[in-house]
LOSE-581761 format. One record per residue (C-alpha): residue number from 1; x, y, z. Coordinates in steps of 0.001 Angstrom, whole numbers, plus 500000, padded with zeros to 6 digits. Example, Ala and Ser with C-alpha at 12.3 -4.5 7.8 and 13.67 -1.06 7.14 Angstrom:
(r 1,(512300,495500,507800))
(r 2,(513670,498940,507140))
This chain:
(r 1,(430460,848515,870585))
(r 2,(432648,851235,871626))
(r 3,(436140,849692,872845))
(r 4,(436773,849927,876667))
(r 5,(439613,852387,876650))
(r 6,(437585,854788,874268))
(r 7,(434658,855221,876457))
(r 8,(434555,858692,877880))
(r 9,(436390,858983,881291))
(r 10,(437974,854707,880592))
(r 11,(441264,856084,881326))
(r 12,(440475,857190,884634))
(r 13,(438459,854323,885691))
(r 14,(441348,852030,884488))
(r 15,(444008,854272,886829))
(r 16,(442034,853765,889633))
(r 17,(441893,850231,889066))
(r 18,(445728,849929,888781))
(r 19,(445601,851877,891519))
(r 20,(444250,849563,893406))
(r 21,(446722,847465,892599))
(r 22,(449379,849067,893685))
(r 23,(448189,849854,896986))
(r 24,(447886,845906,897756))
(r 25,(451143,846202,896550))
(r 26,(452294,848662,899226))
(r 27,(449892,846821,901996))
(r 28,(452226,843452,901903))
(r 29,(455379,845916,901237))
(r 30,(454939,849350,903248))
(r 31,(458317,849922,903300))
(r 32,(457885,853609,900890))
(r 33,(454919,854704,903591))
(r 34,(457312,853953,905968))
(r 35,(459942,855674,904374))
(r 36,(457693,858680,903918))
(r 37,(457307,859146,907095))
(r 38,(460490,858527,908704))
(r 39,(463069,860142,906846))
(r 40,(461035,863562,907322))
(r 41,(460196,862782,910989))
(r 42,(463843,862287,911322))
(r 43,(465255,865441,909552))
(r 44,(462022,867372,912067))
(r 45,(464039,865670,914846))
(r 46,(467155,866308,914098))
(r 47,(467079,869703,912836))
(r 48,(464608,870947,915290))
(r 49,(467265,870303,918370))
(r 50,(470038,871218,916355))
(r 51,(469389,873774,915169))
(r 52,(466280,875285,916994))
(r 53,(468632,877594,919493))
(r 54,(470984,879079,916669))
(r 55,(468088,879852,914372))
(r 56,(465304,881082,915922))
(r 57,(466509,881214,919613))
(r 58,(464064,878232,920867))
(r 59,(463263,875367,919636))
(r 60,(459122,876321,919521))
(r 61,(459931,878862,917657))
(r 62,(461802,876968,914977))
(r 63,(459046,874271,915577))
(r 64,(456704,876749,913863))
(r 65,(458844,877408,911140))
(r 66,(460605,874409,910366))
(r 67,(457543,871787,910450))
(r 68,(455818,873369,907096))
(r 69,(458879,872186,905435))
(r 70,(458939,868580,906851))
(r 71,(455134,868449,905714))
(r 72,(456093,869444,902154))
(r 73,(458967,867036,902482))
(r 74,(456481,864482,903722))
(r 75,(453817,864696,900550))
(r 76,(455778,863125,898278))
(r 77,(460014,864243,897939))
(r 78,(461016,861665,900391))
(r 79,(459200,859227,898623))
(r 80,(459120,859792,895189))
(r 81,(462217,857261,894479))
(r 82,(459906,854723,894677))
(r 83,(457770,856033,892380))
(r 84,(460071,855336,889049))
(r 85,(461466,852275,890576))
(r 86,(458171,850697,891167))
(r 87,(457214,851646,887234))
(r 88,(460555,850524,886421))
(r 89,(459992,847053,887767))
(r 90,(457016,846246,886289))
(r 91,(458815,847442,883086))
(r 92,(461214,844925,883733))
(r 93,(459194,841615,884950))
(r 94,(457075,841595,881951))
(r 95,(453765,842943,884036))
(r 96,(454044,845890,881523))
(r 97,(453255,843003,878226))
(r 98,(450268,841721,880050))
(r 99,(448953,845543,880173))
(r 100,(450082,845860,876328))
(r 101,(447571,842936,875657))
(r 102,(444540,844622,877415))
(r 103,(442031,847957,876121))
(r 104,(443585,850177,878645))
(r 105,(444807,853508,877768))
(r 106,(448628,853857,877936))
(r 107,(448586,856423,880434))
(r 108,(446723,854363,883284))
(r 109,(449433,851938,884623))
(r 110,(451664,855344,885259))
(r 111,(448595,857659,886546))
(r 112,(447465,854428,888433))
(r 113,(451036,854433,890263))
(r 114,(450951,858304,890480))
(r 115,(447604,857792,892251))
(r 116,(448633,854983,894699))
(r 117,(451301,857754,895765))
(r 118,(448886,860507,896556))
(r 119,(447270,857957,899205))
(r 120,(450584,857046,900940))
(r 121,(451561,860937,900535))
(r 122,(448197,861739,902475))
(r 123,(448953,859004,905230))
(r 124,(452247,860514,905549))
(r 125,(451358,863858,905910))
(r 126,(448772,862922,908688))
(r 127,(451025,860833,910656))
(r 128,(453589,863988,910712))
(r 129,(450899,866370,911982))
(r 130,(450537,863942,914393))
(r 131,(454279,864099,915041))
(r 132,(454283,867707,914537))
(r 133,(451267,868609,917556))
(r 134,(452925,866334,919986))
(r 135,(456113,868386,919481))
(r 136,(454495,871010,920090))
(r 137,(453512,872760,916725))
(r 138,(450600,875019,916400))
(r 139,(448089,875539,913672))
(r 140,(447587,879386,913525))
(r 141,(445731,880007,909840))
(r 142,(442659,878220,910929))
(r 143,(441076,874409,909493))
(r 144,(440433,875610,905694))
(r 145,(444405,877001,905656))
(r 146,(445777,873905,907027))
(r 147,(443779,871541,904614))
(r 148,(444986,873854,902013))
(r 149,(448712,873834,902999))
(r 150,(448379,869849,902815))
(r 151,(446393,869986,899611))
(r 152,(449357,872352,898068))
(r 153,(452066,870183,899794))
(r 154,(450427,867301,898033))
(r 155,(449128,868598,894689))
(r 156,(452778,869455,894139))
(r 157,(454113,866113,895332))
(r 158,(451926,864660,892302))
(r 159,(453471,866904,890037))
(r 160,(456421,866270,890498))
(r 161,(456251,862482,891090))
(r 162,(456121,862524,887115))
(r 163,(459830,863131,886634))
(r 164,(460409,860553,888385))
(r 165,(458091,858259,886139))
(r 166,(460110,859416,883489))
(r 167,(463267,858432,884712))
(r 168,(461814,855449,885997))
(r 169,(460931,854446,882073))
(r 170,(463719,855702,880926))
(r 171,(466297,854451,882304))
(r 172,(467106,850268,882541))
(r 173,(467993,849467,885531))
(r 174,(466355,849915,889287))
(r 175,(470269,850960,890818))
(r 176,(470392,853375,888202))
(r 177,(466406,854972,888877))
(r 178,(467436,855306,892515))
(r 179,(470912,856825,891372))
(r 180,(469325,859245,888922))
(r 181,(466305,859940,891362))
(r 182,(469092,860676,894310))
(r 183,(470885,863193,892364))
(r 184,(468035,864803,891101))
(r 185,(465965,865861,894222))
(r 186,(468807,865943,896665))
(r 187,(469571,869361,895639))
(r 188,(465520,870109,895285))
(r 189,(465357,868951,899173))
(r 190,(468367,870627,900975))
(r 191,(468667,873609,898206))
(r 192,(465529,875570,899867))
(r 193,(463612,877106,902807))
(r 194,(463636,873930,904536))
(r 195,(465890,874661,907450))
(r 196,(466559,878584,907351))
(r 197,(465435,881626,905746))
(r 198,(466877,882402,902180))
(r 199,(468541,885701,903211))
(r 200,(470980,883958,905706))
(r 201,(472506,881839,902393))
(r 202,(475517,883024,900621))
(r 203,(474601,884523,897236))
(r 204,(475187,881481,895160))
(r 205,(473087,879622,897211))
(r 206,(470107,881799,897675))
(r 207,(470370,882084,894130))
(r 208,(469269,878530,893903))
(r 209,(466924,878587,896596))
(r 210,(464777,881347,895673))
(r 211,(464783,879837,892064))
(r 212,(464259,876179,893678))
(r 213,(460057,875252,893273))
(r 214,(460229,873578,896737))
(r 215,(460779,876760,898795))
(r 216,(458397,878176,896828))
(r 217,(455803,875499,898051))
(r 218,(457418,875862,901577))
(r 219,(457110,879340,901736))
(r 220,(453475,879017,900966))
(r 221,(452852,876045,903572))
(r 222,(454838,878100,905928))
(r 223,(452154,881231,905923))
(r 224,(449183,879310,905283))
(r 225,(449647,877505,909222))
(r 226,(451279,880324,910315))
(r 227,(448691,882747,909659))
(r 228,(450526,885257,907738))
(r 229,(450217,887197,904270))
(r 230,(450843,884249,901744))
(r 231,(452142,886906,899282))
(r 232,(452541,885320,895766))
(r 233,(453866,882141,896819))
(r 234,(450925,880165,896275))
(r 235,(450410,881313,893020))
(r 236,(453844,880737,892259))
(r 237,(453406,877154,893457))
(r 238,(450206,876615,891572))
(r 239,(452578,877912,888051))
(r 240,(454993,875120,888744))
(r 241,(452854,872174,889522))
(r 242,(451511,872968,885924))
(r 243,(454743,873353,884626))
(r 244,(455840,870086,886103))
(r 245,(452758,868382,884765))
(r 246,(452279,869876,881358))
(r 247,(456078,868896,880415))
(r 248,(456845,865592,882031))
(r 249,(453404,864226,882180))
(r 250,(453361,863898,878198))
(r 251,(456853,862663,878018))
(r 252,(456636,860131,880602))
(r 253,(453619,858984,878546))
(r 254,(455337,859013,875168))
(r 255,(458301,857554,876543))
(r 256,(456228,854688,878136))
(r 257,(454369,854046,874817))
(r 258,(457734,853580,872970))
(r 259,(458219,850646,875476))
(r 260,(455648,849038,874165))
């Protein structure tokens, strides 16, 4: 008989079991949905009265520009801390051994996490719509342009949750995945489009911006619900979630395997 992690398509059906798993764990804990969706609702907030009047003049305006941002924000960078630390837990309460014991490929416990994200990313993205509309944000690039600007927003969320499974098996200790996660994608969340168009930065700074994959995936959020030309930033989006996924996909796996 062919062994259960051999069968064709075993790995996925054992990621979607671990899946599972973790989303019971997130029912009785919901404190990284939660997260999700309040640090982004908060920086909307905040920025959009703040800011709205030096910007873009009015704060509807800079409603219509800002909120793309917050979405991609939303689908996964303000939660992907809790991506390694979750894997890096199990690593460390043994839950990892009883895995090592069973037919399962080695990739399914961290796809199986990875997965459980993309749910909580979706709820969070919904529930910021939500937030978005009563604000008074407008959809102008039609239904099949907004469900693509989510399904970019989180497609690359996904992707890049991966580096964070990395450092999550990397590195020993929780304090240190949320140390190493915080220093990583701080500069990957403020460093962009987010708040204000790249040509207002200094040089330095737009430098980093325009190089930076999340305006990239901003900009192309941004004119897909807007309504205007998308230009090459989806395709430029669509090159780095592979890049992301093709490079730290394989080493999170490889590292994870050398756990074992």
């Amino acid at each position: 008989m062919m062994p259960a992690h051999a069968r064709p398509l075993g790995w996925l059906r054992h990621s979607l079991v671990l899946a599972r798993r973790s989303m019971a764990k997130t029912r009785r804990n919901p404190g990284a949905v939660v997260n999700g969706v309040i640090t982004p609702a908060l920086f909307l907030v905040l920025f959009l009265y703040l800011f709205g009047g030096s910007v873009a003049g009015s704060t509807t305006g800079y409603l219509q520009y800002l909120f793309p941002g917050i979405v991609v924000m939303g689908a996964g960078l303000a939660g992907l801390v809790s991506t390694g630390t979750t894997i890096n837990l199990d690593l460390k309460s043994g839950v990892t051994d009883r895995f090592r014991s069973l037919p399962i490929s080695r990739i399914a416990p961290l796809l199986g996490s990875v997965l459980a994200d993309i749910i909580r990313y979706l709820l969070a993205v919904g529930i910021l719509f939500g937030i978005g509309i009563l604000l008074g944000f407008r959809v102008h690039g039609g239904a099949t342009a907004t469900l693509a600007a989510a399904g970019l927003a989180v497609l690359f969320g996904f992707c890049l949750s991966w580096v964070t499974v990395l450092i999550g098996v990397l590195v020993r200790d929780a304090n240190a995945v949320l140390a190493f996660s915080f220093i990583t994608f701080l500069p990957l969340q403020l460093g962009t489009s987010l708040a204000a168009p790249t040509v207002t930065f200094p040089g330095w700074l737009r430098g980093w911006a325009d190089l930076n994959p999340v305006s990239h995936v901003m900009d192309a959020c941004r004119a897909l619900l807007n309504g205007t030309p998308v230009t090459d930033t989806v395709a430029s989006t669509l090159i780095w979630c592979a890049l992301l996924f093709v490079v730290f996909c394989p080493l999170a796996v490889r590292a994870y395997g050398r756990q074992q």
